[in-house]
C-alpha positions in Angstrom: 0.0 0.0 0.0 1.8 3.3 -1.1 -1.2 5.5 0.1 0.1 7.9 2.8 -2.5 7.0 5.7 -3.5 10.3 7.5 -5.3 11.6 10.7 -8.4 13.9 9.5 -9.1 17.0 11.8 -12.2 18.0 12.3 -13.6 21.0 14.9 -17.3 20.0 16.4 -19.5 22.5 17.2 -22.2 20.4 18.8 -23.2 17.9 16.0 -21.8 20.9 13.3 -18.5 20.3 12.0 -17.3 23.8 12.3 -14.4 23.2 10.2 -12.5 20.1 8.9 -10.5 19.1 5.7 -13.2 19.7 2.9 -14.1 23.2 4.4 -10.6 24.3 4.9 -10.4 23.4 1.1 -13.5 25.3 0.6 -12.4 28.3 2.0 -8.9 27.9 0.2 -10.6 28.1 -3.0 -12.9 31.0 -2.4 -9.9 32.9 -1.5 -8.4 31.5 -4.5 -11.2 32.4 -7.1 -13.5 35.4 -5.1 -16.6 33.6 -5.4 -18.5 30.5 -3.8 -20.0 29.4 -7.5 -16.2 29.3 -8.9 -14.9 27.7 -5.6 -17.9 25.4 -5.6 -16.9 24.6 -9.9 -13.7 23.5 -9.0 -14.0 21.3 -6.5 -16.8 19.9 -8.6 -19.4 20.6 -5.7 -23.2 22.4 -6.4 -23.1 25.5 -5.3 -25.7 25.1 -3.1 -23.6 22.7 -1.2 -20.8 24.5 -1.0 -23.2 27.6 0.3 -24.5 25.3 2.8 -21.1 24.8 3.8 -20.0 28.4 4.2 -23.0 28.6 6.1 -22.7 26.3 8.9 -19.2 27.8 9.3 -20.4 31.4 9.0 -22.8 30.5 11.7 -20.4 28.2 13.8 -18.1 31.0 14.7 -18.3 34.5 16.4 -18.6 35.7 13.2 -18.5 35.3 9.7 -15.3 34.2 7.9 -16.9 34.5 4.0 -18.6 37.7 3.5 -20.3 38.1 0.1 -21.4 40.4 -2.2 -25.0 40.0 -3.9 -24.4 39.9 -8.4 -24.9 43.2 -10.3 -22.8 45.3 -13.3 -19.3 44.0 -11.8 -21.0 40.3 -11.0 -21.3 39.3 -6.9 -18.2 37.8 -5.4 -17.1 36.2 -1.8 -14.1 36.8 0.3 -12.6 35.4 3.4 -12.9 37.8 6.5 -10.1 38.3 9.0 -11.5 36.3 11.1 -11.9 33.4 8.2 -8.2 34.4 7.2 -7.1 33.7 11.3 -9.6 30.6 11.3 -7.9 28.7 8.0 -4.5 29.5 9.0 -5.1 28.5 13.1 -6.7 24.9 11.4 -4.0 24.5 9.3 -1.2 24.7 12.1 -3.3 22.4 13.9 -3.3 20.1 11.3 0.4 20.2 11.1 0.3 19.4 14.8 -1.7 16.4 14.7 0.1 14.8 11.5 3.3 15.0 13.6 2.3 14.1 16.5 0.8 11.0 15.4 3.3 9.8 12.5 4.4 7.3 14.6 1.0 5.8 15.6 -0.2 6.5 11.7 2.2 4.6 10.5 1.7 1.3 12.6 -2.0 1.6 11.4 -0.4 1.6 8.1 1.3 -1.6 8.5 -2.0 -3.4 9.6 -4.2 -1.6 6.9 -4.7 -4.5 4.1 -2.8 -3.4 0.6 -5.2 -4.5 -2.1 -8.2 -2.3 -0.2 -10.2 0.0 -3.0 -8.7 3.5 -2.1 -12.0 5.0 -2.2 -14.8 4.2 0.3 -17.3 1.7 -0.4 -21.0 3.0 -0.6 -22.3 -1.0 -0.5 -25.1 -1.3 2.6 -24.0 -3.4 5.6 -25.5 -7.0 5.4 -28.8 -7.2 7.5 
């Protein structure tokens, strides 16, 4: 199995995952492209998921970390706030954290994990 096996951080507010890998790339990509619609488009997501997304963060911290502007003669467009800005780049260092401090424990998972697994998730039900 050559597949780097990885911790995945995720921040819980209540049952609300305030922020975790997808909407850290989320928010990478609005910053990237000034819009949720062209953020959404590359990451091959609806936009109304990826507004959904934006959302539940917007609403899981003290304040919003995308603001947006509604469409007209210069088109709408979405930016991370400072506070979004601080939020992405306080994740991020956390993430770094918890990769290193559990390389050593990761990788002993590795050596247990079975080689010839599909590398994608199966969406099969559980047998009855």
């Amino acid at each position: 199995m050559n597949e780097p096996v990885q911790p995945r951080l995720r921040v819980l507010l209540g049952q609300a995952i305030a922020i975790g890998p997808g909407k850290a790339d989320l928010l990478r990509y609005i910053r990237a492209h000034g819009s949720i619609s062209a953020a959404a488009r590359a990451m091959n997501m609806s936009y109304r998921r990826a507004w959904l997304l934006v959302d539940t963060m917007n609403h899981c911290f003290v304040g919003s970390l995308v603001s947006t502007a509604t469409g007209g003669s210069h088109g709408g467009g979405a930016q991370l706030t400072a506070l979004g800005e601080d939020i992405l780049t306080r994740y991020e260092a956390m993430e770094t954290k918890a990769i290193a401090a559990l390389a050593e424990d990761m990788e002993s998972f590795r050596l247990l994990m079975n080689p010839l697994a599909p590398s994608q998730e199966s969406h099969e039900k559980p047998p009855a």
